[in-house]
C-alpha positions in Angstrom: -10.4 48.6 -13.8 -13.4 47.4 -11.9 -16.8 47.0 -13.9 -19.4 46.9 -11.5 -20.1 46.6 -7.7 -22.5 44.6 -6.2 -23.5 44.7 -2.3 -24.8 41.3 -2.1 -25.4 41.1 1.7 -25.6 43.1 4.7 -25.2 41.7 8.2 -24.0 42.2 11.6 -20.6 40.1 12.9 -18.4 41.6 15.7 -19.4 45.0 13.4 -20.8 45.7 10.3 -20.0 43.5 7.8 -20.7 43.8 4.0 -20.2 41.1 1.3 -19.0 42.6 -2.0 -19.1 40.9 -5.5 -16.8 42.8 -7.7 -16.4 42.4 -11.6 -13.2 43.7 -13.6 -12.4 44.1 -16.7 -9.7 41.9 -17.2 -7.6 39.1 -14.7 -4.6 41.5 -15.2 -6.9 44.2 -13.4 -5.8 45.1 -9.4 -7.2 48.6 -9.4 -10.0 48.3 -6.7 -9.5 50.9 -3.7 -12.8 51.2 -1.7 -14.0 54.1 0.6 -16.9 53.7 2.8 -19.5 56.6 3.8 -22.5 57.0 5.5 -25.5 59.8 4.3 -28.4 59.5 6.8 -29.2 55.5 6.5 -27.5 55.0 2.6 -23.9 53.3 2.8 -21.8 54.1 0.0 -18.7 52.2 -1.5 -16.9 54.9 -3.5 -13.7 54.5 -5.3 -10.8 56.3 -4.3 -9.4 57.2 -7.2 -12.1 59.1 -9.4 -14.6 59.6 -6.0 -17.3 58.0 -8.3 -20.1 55.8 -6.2 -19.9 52.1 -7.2 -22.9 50.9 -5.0 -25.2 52.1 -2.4 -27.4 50.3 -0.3 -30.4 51.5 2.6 -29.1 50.6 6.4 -31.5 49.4 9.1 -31.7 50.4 12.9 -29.2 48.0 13.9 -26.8 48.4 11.6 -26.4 52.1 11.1 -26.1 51.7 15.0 -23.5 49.5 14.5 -21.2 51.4 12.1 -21.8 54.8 14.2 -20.1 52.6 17.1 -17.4 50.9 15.4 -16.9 53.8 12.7 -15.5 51.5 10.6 -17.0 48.4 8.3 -15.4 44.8 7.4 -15.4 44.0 4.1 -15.8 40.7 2.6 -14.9 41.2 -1.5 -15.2 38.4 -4.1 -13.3 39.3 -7.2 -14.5 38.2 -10.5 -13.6 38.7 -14.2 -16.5 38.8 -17.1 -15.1 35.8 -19.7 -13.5 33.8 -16.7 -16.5 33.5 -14.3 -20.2 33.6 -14.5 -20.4 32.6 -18.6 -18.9 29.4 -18.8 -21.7 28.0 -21.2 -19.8 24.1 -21.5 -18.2 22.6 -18.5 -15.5 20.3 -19.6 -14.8 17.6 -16.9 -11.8 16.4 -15.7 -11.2 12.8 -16.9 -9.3 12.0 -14.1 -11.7 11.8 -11.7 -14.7 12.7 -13.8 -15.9 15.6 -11.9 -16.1 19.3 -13.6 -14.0 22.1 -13.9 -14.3 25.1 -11.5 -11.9 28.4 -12.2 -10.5 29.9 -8.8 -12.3 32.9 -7.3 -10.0 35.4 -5.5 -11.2 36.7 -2.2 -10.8 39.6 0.1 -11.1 40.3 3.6 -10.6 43.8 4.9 -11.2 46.2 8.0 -11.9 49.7 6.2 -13.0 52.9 8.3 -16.3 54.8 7.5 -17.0 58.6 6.7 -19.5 59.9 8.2 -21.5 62.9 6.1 
C-alpha cells in the first residue's frame, strides 16, 4: 500500500506535467492507482480505491489553463520503499571498482485524464 505522496514539481511540457515521489510500505507493494481532479485552482491526486486525497497542490494561470485544454495530466512517478531508499546510513562500496552502492529506483511514466469539479 502506498505511504505517502509527494508532488515534487509542477511544470508545463506538451501539457501539464507533474512529478510524483511515491513511498510504499514494502518492495512487494504495487497497489498505487491515481485519479486526477481539479477544484477551482487545487489539483488533487486521489486514490482509486478508498477515494482518499494523497496530495494536493495550488495551480497557477498557466497551468490550470493548460489542464482545462488538454483535460488530462502526464505523470512522472518515482516509486520508493522506506528501509530500501532514503535511510541508507553506511554505504558499502563496491570493491571492484571502488565506487558505492546505489539500489534501483523504479519509475513511472503515465498520460492520466483529469476531473473537473
Amino acid at each position: 500500500m502506498v505511504d505517502t505522496v509527494e508532488i515534487s514539481r509542477v511544470n508545463i511540457r506538451d501539457s501539464l506535467s507533474v512529478d510524483l515521489s511515491v513511498w510504499m510500505h514494502h518492495p512487494d507493494d504495487w497497489q498505487f492507482q491515481p485519479t486526477l481532479s481539479v477544484a477551482g485552482n487545487t489539483f488533487t491526486v486521489s486514490s482509486k480505491e478508498t477515494g482518499a486525497a494523497l496530495a494536493s497542490i495550488e495551480l497557477d494561470g498557466e497551468q490550470l489553463e493548460a489542464v482545462q485544454r488538454d483535460r488530462s495530466a502526464e505523470l512522472r512517478v518515482k516509486f520508493q520503499v522506506h528501509g530500501m531508499h532514503g535511510r541508507l546510513k553506511h554505504i558499502h562500496p563496491i570493491i571492484a571498482d571502488g565506487k558505492a552502492k546505489k539500489l534501483a529506483t523504479a519509475n513511472w511514466k503515465t498520460q492520466q485524464p483529469v476531473t473537473f469539479e
